[in-house]
N, C-alpha and C positions, 0 to 999 in steps of 0.2 A: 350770143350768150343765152338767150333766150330760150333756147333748144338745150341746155347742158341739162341734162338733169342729177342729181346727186341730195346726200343727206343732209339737214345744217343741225350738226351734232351743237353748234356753239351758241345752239338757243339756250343749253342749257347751263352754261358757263360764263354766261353776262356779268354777272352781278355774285358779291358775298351772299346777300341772303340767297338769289339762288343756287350757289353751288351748295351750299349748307343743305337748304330743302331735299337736294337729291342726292346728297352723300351717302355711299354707299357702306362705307365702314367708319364707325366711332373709333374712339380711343376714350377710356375712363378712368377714375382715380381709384375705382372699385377694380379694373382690369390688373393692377401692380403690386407687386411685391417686393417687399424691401428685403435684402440682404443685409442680416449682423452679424459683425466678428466681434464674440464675447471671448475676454480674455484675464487670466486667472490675475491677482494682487488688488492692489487700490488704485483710484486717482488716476488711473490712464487712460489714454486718448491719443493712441499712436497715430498718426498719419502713415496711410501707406503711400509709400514713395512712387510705387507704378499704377495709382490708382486714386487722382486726384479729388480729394473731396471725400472721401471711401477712410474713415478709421478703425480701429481696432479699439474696442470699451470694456471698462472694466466694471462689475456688476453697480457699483456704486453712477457709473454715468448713464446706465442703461435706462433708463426712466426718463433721461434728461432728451433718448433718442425716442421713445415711445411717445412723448409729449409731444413731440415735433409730429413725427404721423401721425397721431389723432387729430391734431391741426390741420393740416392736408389733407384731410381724410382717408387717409391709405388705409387699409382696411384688414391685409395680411405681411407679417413679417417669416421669412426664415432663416433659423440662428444657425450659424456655425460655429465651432468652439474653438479654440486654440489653448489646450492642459499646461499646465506645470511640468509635467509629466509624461515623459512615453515610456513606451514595450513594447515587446513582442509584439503582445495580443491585442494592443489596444486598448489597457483595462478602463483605462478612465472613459472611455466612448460609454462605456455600459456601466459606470460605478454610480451607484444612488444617488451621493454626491458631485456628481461631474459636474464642469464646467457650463456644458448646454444643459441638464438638467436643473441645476438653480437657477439658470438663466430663464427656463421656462414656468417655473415656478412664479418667479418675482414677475414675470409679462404677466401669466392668468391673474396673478392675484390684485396686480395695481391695474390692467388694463384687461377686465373680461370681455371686452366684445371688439378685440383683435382678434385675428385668427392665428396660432400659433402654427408653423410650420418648423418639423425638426430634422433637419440634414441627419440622412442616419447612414454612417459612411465610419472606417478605420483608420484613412488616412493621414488625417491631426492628429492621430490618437498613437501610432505606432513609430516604434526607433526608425524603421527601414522605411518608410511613407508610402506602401503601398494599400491598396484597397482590401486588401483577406490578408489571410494567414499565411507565412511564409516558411516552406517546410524545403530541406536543401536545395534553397534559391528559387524553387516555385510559388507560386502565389495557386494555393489547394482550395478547393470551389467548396467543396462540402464541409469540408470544417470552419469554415469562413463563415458560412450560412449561421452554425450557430451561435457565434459569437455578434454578426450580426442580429438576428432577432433577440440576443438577450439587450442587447442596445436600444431596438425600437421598443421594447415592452419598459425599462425603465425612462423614456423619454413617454412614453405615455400616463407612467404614470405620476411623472412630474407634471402633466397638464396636456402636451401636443396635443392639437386639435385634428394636426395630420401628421401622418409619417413619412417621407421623402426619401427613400433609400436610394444612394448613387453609385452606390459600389461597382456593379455589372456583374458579380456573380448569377450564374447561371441558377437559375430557381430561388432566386433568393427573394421575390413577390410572393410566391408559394410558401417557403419558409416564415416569413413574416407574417401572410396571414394567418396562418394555421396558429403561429406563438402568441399575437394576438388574441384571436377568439378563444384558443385556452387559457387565456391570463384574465379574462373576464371584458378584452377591449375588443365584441364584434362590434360595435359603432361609428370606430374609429379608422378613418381612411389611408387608402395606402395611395401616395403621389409619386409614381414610379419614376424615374430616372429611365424609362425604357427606351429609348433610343438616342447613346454617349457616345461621340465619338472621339477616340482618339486625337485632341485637335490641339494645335499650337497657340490657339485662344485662347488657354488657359492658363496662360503664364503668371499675368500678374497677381489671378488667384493667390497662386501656391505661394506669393510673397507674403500676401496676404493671412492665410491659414498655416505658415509653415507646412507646409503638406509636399514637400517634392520627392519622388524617388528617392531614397541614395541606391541605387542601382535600378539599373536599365530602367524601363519604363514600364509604360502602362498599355500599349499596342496586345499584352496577350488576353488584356477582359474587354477594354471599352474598341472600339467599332474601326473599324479601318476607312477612312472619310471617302473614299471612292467608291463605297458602296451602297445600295440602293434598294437593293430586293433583301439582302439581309436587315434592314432596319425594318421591314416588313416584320419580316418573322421574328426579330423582339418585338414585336410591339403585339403580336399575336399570343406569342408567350405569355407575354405579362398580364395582357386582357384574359386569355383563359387559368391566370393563378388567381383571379383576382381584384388585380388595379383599380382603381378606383379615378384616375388622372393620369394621363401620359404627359411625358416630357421630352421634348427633342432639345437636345445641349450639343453644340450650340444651338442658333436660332441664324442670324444674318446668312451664313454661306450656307446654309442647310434649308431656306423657303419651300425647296421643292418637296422636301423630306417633308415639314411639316404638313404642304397639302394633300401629299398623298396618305399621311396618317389620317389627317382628318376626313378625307370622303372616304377611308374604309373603316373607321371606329367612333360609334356612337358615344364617345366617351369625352368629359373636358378637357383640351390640350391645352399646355403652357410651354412656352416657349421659354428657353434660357438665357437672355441675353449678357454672354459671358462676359470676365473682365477683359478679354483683348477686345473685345468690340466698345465697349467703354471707353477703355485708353487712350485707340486711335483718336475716338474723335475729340476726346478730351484735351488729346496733345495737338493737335488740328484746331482747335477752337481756342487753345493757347497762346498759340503762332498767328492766331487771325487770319485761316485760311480759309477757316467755316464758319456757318453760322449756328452756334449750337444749337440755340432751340428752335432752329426750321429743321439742321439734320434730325436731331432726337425725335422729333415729335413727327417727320418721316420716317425713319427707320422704325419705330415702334408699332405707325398702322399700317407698315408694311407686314408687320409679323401677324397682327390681325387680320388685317388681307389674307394670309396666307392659312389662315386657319386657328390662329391662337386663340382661345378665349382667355387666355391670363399668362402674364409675362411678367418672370422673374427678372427684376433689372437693378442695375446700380445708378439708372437713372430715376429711380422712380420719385425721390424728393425732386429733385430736376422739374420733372415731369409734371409734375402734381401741380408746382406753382403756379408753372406755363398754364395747367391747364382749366385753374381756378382762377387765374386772369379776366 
């Protein structure tokens, strides 16, 4: 034995404080973002049914979620709306009075030094639940655009700190910033949705935000998951309209996606950690098959592993506890 020669990797995995010392990736409570589903009436507190833990509030309970993350220190929320209301066009996505518009309102004004993030998307917003505008059964790219940018300009000027378009039209980073800087908001950042794919991890979402289809799908804007070199070139796109933040959605089956965004764009990624990835392990940790806060709090610095500087998650009060323990 004498003669073997070899490395002894497991000096450095003795002990807690030493693997701490040489941890290579954190996890923080500055790194997460919560997701809210603000929802029109009084007094509600829906529970979503496929998304345990995960409600739906109504402006009157909103504060009461705002108090809890400045507890945990969670540091950025962003809102999704669910109207009274749909259309065609989506009016209420972009109506002064909208649903996410007072919603961000009421966050700046009781809680300034959250950061407000505003899903800026049509599909809560319209009868047919697709992302644009729907002209004899197409979902039309350019006229989509401006009803989207008249969205982000009215969410900014309810307060957004950032803007987060998810839609997947084609130039629609471009569009927004231009409607931006003409509306007086060049300060104001754009958190692009730039690399969505068409994924089946989104399901409990749409329970969530009303947001499904009623016809076919959403395969002809967001991304087809088998590929690889095209998430490239969104993400190129979006960095030369503009971007300010890339997003890869999902996050778990897409790691590689994110590292290869990151070592080619100087720019902050967030990773999406959607409602099917939630679910699972929610309903898995139900069943007592897992262990929730070892999976979570693996699966999250995996996504930082992978390149994330901030991840949007439905774990993030979850998270926060564990990680203020």
């Amino acid at each position: 034995m004498k003669d073997l020669q070899f490395k002894r990797h497991r000096r450095l995995r003795r002990t807690d404080s030493m693997r701490a010392l040489v941890r290579e990736t954190h996890l923080r409570t500055e790194d997460l973002i919560y997701p809210i589903f603000v929802v029109e009436g009084e007094d509600i507190k829906n529970p979503v049914a496929s998304m345990p833990g995960v409600h739906q509030v109504s402006l009157d309970h909103l504060n009461e979620e705002m108090d809890e993350l400045v507890r945990l220190d969670i540091k950025s929320v962003i809102v999704f709306g669910v109207p009274a209301e749909k259309d065609d066009v989506g009016s209420q996505a972009y109506h002064e009075e909208g649903i996410v518009q007072r919603a961000i309102r009421q966050i700046k004004e009781g809680f300034p030094s959250l950061t407000v993030i505003a899903d800026t998307c049509l599909c809560q917003y319209t009868d047919h639940g697709h992302c644009g505008i729907v002209r004899d059964g197409d979902i039309v790219n350019d006229e989509s655009l401006t009803y989207i940018t008249k969205t982000a300009i009215t969410q900014a000027e309810a307060g957004a700190d950032i803007i987060a378009p998810s839609n997947m039209m084609d130039g629609f980073v471009a569009a927004i910033r231009e409607g931006l800087d003409e509306a007086g908001f060049s300060h104001i950042p754009v958190m692009s949705y730039a690399v969505k794919y068409a994924s089946s991890f989104y399901g409990p979402f749409r329970d969530a935000a009303h947001s499904s289809p009623q016809f076919g799908d959403r395969r002809a804007y967001q991304m087809d998951p088998a590929n690889r070199l095209e998430a490239l070139r969104e993400a190129v796109s979006d960095v030369e309209e503009g971007a300010d933040f890339l997003i890869v959605k999902p996050a778990l089956a897409y790691l590689d996606i994110m590292r290869e965004v990151k070592d080619r764009f100087n720019l902050p990624l967030v990773a999406y950690n959607v409602s099917g990835e939630y679910s699972m392990i929610k309903a898995a940790a139900q069943n007592g098959w897992v262990n929730e806060e070892e999976i979570v709090l693996e699966k999250l610095t995996s996504m930082k592993r992978a390149g994330a500087d901030l991840i949007i998650t439905y774990f993030a009060k979850d998270a926060a506890r564990w990680l203020n323990q």
